[in-house]
PDB file with SEQRES, HELIX, SHEET and CRYST1 records, atoms N, CA, C and O in Angstrom:
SEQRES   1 A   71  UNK UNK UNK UNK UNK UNK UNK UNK UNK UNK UNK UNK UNK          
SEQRES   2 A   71  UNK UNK UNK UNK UNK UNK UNK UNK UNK UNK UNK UNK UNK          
SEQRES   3 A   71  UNK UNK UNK UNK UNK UNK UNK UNK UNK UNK UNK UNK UNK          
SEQRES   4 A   71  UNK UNK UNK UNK UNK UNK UNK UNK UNK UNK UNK UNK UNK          
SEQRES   5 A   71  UNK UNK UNK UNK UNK UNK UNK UNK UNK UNK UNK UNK UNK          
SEQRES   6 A   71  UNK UNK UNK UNK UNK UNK                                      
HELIX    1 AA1 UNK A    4  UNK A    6  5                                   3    
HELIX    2 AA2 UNK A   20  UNK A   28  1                                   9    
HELIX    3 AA3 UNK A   48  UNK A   51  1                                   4    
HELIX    4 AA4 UNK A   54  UNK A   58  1                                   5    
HELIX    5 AA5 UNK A   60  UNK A   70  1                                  11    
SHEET    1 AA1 2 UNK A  10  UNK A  13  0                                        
SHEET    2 AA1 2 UNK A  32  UNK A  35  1                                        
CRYST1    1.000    1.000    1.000  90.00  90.00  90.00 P 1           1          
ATOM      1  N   UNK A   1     -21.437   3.668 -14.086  1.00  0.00           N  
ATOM      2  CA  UNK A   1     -20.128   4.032 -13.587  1.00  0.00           C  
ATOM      3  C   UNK A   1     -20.284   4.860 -12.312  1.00  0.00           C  
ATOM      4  O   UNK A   1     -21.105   5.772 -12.219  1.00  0.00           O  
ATOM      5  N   UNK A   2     -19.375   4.459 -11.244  1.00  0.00           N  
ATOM      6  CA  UNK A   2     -19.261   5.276  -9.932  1.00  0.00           C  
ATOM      7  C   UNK A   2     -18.859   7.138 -10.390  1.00  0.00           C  
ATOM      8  O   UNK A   2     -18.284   7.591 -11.381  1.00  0.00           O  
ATOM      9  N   UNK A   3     -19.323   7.677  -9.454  1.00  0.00           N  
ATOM     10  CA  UNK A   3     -18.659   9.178  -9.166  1.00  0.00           C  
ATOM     11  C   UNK A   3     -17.247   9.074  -9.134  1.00  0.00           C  
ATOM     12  O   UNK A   3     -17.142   8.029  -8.492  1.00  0.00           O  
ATOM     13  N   UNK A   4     -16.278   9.376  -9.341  1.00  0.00           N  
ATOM     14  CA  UNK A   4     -15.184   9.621  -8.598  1.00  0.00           C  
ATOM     15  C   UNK A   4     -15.287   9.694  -7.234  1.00  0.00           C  
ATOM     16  O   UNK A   4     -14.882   8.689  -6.650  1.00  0.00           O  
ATOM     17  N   UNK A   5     -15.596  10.345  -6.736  1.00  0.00           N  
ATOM     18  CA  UNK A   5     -15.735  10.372  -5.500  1.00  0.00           C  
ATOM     19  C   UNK A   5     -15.923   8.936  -4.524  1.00  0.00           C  
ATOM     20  O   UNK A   5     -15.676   8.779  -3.329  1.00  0.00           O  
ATOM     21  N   UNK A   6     -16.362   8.150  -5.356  1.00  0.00           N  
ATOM     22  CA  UNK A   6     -16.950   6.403  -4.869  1.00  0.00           C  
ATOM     23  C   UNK A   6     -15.575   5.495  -5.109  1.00  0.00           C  
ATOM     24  O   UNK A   6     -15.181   4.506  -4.491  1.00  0.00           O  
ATOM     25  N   UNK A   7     -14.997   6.201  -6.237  1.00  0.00           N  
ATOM     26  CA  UNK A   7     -13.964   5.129  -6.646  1.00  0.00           C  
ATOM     27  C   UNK A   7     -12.702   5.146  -5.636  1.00  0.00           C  
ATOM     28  O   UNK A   7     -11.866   6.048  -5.585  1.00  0.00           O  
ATOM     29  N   UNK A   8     -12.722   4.115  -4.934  1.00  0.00           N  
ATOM     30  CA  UNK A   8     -10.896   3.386  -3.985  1.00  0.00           C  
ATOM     31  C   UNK A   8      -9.930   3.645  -5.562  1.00  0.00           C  
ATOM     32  O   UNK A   8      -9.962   3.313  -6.747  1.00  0.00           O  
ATOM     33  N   UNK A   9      -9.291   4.288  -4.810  1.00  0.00           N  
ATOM     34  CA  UNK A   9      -8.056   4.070  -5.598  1.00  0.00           C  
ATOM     35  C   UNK A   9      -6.912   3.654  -4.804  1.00  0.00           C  
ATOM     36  O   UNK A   9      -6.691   4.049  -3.659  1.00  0.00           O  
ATOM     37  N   UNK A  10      -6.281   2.935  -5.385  1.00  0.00           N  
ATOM     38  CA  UNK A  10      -5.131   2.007  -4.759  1.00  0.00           C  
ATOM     39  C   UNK A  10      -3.267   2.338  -4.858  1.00  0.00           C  
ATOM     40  O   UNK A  10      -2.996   2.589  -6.032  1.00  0.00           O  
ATOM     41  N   UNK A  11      -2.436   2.374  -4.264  1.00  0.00           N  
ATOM     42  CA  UNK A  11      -1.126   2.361  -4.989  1.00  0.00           C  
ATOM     43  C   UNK A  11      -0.590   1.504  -4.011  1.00  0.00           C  
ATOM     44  O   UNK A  11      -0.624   1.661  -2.790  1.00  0.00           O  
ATOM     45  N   UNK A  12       0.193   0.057  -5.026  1.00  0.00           N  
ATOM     46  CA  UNK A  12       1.002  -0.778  -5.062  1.00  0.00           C  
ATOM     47  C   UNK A  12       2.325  -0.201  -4.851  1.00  0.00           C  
ATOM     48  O   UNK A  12       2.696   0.557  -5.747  1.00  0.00           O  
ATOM     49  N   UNK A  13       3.095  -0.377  -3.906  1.00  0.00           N  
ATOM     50  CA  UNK A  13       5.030  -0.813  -3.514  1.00  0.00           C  
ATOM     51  C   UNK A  13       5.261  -1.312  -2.625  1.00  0.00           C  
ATOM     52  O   UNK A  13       4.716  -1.794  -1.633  1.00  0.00           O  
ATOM     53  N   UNK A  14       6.640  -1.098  -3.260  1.00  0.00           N  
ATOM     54  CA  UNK A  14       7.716  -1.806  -2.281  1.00  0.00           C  
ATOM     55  C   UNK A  14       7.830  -1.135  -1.236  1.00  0.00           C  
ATOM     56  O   UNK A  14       7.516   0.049  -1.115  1.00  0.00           O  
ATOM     57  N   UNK A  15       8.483  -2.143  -0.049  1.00  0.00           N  
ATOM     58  CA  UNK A  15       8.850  -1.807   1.120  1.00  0.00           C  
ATOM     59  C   UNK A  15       9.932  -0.284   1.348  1.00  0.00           C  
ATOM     60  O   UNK A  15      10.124   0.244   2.444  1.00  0.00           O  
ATOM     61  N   UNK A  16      10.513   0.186   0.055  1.00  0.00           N  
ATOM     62  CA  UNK A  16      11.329   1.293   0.488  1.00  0.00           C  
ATOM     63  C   UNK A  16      10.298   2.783   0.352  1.00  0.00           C  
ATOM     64  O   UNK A  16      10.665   3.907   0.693  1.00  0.00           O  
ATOM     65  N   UNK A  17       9.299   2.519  -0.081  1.00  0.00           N  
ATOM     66  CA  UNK A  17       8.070   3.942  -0.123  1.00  0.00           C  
ATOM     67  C   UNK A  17       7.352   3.458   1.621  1.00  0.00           C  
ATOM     68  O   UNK A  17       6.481   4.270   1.932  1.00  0.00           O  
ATOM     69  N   UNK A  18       7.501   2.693   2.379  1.00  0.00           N  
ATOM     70  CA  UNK A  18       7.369   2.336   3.467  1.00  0.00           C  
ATOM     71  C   UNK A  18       8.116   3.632   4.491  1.00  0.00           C  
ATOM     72  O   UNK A  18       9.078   3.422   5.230  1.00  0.00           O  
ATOM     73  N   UNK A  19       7.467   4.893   4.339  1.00  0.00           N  
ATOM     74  CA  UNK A  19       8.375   6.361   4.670  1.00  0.00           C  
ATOM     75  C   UNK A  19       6.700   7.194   5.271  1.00  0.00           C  
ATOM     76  O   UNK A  19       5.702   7.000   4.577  1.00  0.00           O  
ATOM     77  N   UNK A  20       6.595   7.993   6.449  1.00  0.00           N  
ATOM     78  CA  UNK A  20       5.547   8.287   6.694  1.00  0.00           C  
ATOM     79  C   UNK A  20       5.009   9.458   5.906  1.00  0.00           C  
ATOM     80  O   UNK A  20       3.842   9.767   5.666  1.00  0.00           O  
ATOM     81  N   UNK A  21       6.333  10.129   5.507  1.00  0.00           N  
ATOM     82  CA  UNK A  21       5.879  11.105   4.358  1.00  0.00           C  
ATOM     83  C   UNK A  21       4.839  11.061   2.970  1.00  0.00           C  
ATOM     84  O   UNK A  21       3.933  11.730   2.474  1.00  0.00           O  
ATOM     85  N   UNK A  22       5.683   9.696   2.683  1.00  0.00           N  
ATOM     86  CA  UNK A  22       4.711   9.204   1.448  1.00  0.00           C  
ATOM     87  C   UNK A  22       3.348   8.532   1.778  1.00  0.00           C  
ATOM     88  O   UNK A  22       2.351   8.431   1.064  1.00  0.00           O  
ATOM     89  N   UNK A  23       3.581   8.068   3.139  1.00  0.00           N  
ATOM     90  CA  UNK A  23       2.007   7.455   3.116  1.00  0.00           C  
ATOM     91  C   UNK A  23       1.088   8.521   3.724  1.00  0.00           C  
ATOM     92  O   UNK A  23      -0.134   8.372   3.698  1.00  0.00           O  
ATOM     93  N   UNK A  24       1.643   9.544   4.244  1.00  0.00           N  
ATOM     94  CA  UNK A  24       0.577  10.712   4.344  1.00  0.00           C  
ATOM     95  C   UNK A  24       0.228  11.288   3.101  1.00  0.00           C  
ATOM     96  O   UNK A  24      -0.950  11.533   2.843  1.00  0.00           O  
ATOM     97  N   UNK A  25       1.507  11.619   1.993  1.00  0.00           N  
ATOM     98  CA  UNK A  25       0.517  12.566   1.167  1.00  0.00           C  
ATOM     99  C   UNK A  25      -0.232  11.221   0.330  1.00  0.00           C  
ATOM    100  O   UNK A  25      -1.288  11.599  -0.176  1.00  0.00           O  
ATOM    101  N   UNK A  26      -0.076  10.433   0.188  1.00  0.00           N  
ATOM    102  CA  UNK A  26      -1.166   9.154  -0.204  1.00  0.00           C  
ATOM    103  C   UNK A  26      -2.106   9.635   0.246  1.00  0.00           C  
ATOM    104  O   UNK A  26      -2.782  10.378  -0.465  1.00  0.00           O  
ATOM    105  N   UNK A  27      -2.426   9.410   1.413  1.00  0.00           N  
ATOM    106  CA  UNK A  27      -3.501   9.516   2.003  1.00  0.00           C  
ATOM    107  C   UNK A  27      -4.687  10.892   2.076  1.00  0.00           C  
ATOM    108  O   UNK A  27      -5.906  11.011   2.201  1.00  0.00           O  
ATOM    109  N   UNK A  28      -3.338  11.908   1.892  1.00  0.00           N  
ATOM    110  CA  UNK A  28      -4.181  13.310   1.827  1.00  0.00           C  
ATOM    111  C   UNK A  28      -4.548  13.259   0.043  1.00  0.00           C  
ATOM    112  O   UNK A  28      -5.182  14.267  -0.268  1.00  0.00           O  
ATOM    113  N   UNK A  29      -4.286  12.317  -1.157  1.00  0.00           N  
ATOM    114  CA  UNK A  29      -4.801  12.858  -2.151  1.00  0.00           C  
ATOM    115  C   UNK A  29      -5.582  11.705  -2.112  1.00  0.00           C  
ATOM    116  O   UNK A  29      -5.537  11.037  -3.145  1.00  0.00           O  
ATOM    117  N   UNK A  30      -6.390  11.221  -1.079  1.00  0.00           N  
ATOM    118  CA  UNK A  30      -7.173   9.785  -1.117  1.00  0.00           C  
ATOM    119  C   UNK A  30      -6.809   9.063  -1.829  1.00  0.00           C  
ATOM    120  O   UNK A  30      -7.518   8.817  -2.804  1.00  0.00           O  
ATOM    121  N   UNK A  31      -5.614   8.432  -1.677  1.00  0.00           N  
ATOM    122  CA  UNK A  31      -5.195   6.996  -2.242  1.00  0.00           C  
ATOM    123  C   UNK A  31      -4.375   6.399  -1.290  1.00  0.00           C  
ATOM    124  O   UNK A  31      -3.404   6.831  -0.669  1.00  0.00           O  
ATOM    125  N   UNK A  32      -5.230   4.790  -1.292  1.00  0.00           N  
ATOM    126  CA  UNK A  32      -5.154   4.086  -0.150  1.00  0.00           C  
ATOM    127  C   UNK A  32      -3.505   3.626  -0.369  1.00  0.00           C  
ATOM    128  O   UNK A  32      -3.377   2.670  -1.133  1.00  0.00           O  
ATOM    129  N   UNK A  33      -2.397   4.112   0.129  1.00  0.00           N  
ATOM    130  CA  UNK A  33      -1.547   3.093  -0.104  1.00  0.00           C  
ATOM    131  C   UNK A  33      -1.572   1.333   0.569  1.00  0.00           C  
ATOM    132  O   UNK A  33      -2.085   0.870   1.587  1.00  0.00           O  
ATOM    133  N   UNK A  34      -0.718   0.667  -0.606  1.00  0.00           N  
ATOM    134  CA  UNK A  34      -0.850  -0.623  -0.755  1.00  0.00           C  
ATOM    135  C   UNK A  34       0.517  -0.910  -0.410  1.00  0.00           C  
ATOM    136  O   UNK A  34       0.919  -1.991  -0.840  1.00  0.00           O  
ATOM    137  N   UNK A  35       1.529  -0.064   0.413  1.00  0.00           N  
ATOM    138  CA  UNK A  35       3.072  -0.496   0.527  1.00  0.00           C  
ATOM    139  C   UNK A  35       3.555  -1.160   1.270  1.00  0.00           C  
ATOM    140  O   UNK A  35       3.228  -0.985   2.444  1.00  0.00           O  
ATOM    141  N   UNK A  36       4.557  -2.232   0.949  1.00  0.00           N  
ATOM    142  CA  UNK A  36       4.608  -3.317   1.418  1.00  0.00           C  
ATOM    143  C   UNK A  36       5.235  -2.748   2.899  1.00  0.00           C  
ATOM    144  O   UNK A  36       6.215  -2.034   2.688  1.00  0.00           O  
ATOM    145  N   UNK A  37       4.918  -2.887   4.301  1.00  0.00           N  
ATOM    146  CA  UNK A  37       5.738  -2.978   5.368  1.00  0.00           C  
ATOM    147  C   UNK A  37       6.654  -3.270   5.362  1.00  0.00           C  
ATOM    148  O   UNK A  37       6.852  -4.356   4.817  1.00  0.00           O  
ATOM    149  N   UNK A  38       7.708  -2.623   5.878  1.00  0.00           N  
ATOM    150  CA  UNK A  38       9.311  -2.620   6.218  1.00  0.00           C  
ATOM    151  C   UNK A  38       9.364  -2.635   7.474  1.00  0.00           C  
ATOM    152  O   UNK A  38       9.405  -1.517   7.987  1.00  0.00           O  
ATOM    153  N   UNK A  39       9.383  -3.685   8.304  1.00  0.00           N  
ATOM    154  CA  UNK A  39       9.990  -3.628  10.198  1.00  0.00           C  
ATOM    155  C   UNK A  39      10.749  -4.210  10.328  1.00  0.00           C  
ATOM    156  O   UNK A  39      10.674  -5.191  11.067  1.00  0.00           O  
ATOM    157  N   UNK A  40      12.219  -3.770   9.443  1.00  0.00           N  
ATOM    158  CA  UNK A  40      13.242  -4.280   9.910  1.00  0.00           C  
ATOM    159  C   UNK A  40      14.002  -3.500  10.665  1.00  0.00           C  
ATOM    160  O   UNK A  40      14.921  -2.931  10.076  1.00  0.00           O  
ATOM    161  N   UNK A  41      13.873  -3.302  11.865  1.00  0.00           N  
ATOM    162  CA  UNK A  41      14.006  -2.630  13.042  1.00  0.00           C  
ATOM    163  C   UNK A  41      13.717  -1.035  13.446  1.00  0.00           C  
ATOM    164  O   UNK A  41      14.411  -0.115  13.878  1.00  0.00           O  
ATOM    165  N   UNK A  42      12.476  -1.187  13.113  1.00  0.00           N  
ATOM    166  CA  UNK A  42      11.229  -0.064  13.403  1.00  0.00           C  
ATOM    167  C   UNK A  42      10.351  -0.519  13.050  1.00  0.00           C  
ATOM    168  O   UNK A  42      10.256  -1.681  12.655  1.00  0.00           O  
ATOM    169  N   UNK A  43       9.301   0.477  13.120  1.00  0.00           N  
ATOM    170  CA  UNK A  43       7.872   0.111  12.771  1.00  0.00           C  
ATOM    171  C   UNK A  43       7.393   0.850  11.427  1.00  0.00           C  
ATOM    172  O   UNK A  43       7.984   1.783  10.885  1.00  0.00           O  
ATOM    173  N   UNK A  44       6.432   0.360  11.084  1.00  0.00           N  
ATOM    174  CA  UNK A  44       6.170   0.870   9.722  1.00  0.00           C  
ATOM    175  C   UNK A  44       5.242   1.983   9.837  1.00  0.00           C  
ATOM    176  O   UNK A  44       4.411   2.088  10.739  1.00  0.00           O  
ATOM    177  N   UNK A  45       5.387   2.676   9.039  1.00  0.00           N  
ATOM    178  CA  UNK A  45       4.442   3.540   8.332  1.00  0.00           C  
ATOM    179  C   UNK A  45       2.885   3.593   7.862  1.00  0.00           C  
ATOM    180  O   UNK A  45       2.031   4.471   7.740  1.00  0.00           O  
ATOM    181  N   UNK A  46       2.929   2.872   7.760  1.00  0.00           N  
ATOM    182  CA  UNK A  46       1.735   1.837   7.439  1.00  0.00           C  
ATOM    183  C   UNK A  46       0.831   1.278   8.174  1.00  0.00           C  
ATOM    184  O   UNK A  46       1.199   0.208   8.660  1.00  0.00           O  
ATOM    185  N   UNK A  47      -0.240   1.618   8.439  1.00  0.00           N  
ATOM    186  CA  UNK A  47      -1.050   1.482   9.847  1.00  0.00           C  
ATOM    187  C   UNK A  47      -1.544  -0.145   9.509  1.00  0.00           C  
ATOM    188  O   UNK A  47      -1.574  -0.814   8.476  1.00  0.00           O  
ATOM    189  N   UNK A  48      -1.874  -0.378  10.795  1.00  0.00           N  
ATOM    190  CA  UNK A  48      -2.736  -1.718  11.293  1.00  0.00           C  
ATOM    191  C   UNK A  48      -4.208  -1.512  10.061  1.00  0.00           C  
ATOM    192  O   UNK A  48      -4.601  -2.265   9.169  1.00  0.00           O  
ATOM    193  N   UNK A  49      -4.553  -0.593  10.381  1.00  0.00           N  
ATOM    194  CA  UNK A  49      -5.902  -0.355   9.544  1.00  0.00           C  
ATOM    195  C   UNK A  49      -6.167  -0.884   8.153  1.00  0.00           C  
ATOM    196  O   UNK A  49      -6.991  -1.611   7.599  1.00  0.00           O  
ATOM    197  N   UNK A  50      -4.741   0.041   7.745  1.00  0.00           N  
ATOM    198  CA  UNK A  50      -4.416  -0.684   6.330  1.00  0.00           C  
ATOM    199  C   UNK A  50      -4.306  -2.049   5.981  1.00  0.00           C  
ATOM    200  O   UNK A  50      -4.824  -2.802   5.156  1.00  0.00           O  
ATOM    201  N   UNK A  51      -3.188  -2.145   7.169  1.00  0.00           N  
ATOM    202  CA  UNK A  51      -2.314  -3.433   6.571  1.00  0.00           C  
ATOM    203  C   UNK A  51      -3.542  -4.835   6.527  1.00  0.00           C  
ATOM    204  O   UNK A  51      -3.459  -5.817   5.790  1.00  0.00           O  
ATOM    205  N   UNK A  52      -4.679  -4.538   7.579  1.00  0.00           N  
ATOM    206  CA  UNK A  52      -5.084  -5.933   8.134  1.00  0.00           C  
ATOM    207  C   UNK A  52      -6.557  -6.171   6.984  1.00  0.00           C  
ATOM    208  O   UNK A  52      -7.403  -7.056   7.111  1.00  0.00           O  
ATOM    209  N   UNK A  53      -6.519  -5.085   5.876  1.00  0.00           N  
ATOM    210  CA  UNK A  53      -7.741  -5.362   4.995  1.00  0.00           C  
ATOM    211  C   UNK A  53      -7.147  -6.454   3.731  1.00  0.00           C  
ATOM    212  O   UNK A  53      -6.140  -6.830   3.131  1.00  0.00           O  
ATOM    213  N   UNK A  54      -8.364  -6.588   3.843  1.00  0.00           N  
ATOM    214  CA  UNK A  54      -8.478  -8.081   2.572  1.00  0.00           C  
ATOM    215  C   UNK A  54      -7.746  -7.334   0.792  1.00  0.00           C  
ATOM    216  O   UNK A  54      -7.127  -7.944  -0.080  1.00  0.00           O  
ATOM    217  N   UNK A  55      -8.083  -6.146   0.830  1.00  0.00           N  
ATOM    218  CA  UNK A  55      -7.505  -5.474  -0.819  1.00  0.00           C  
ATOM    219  C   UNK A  55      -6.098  -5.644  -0.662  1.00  0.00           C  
ATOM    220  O   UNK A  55      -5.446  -6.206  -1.542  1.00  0.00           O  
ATOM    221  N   UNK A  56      -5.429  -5.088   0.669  1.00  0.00           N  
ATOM    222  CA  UNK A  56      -4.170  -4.989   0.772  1.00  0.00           C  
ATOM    223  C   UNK A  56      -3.132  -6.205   1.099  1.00  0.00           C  
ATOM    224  O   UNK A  56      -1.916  -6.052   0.985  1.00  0.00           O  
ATOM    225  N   UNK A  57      -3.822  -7.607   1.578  1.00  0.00           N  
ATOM    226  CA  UNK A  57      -3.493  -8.706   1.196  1.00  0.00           C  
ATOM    227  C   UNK A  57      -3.735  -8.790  -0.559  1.00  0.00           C  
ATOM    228  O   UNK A  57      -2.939  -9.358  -1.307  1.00  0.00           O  
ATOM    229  N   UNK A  58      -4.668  -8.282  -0.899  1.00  0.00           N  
ATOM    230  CA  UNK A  58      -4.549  -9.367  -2.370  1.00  0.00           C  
ATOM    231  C   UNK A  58      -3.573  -8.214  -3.075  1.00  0.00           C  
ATOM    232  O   UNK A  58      -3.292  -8.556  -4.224  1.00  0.00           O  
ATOM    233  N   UNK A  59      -3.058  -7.107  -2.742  1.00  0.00           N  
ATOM    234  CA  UNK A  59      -2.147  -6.253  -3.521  1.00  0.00           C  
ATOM    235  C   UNK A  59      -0.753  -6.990  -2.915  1.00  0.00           C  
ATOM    236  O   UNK A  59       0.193  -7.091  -3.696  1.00  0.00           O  
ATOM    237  N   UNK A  60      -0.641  -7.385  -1.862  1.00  0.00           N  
ATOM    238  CA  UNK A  60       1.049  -7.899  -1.638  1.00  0.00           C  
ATOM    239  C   UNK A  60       0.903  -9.188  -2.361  1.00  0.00           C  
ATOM    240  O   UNK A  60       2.004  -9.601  -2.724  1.00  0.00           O  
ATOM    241  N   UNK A  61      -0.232 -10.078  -2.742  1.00  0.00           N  
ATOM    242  CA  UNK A  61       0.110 -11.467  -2.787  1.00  0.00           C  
ATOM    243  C   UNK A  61       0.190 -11.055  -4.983  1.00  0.00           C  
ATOM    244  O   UNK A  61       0.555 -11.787  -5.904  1.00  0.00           O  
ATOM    245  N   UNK A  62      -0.207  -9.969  -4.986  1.00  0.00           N  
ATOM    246  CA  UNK A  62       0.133  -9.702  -6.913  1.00  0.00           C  
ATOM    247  C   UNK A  62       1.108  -9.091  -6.712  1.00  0.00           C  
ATOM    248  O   UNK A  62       1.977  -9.619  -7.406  1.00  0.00           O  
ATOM    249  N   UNK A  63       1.702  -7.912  -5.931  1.00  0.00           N  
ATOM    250  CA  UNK A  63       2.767  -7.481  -5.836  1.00  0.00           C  
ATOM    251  C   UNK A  63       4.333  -8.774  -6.065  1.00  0.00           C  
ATOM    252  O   UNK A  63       5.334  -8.701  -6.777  1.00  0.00           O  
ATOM    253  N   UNK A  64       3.904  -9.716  -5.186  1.00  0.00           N  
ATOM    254  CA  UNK A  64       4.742 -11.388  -4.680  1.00  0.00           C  
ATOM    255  C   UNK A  64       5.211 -11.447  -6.162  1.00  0.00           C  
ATOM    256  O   UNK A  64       6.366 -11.425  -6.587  1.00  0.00           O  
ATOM    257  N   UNK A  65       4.133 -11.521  -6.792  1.00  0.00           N  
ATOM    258  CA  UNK A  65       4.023 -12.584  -8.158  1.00  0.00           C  
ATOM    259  C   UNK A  65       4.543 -11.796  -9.203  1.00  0.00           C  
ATOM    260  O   UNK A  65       5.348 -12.372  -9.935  1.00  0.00           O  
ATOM    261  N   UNK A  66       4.221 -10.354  -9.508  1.00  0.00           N  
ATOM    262  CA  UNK A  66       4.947  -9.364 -10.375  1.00  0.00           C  
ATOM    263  C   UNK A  66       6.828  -9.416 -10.198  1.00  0.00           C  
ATOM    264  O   UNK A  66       7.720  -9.371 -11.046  1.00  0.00           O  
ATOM    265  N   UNK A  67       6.858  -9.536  -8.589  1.00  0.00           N  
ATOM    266  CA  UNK A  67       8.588  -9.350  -8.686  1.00  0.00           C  
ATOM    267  C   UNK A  67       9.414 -11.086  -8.911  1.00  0.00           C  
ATOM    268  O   UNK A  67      10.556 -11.382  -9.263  1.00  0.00           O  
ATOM    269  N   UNK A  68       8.448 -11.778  -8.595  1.00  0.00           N  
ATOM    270  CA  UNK A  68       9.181 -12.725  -8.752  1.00  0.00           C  
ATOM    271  C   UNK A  68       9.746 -13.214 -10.741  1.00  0.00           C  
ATOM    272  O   UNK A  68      10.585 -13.932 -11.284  1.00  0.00           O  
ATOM    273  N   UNK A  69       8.536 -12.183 -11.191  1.00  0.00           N  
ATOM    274  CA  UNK A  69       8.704 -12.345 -12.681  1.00  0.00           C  
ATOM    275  C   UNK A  69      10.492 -12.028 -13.037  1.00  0.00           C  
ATOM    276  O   UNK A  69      11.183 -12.574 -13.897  1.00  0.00           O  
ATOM    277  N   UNK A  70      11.019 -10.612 -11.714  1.00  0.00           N  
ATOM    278  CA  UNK A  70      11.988  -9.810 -12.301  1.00  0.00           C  
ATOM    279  C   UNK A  70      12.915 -10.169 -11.328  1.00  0.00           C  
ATOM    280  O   UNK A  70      13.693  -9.232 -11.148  1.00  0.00           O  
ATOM    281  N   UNK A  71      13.229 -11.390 -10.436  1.00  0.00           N  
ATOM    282  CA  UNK A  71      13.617 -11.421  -9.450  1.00  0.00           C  
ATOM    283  C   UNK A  71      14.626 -12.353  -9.963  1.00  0.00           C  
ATOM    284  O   UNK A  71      15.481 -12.814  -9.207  1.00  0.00           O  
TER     285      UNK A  71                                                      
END                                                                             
């Protein structure tokens, strides 16, 4: 088993936690947010960095599939 310290931890949402507040303190308790981008007329919160990694594609494409269960 990893250290803690080794372990990514992840958090999955929706586009309305798409707020720079929340993705800073994400970030200050090291957890990568996984929130879906909102640019419907602004820019997101949510950096390029994030958005363009392979985890955070496969968290929107399970995110897709979870809401469509409730959709």
């Amino acid at each position: 088993m990893l250290p803690y310290e080794e372990i990514e931890i992840t958090l999955g949402a929706d586009r309305g936690y798409d707020a720079q507040e929340f993705i800073d303190a994400c970030i200050e308790m090291k957890v990568t947010p996984h929130v879906a981008q909102n640019t419907s007329g602004r820019s997101s919160a949510v950096s390029e960095a994030i958005a363009q990694t392979a985890g955070y594609a496969v968290s929107q494409q399970k995110r897709k599939l979870i809401e469509q269960r409730f959709g």
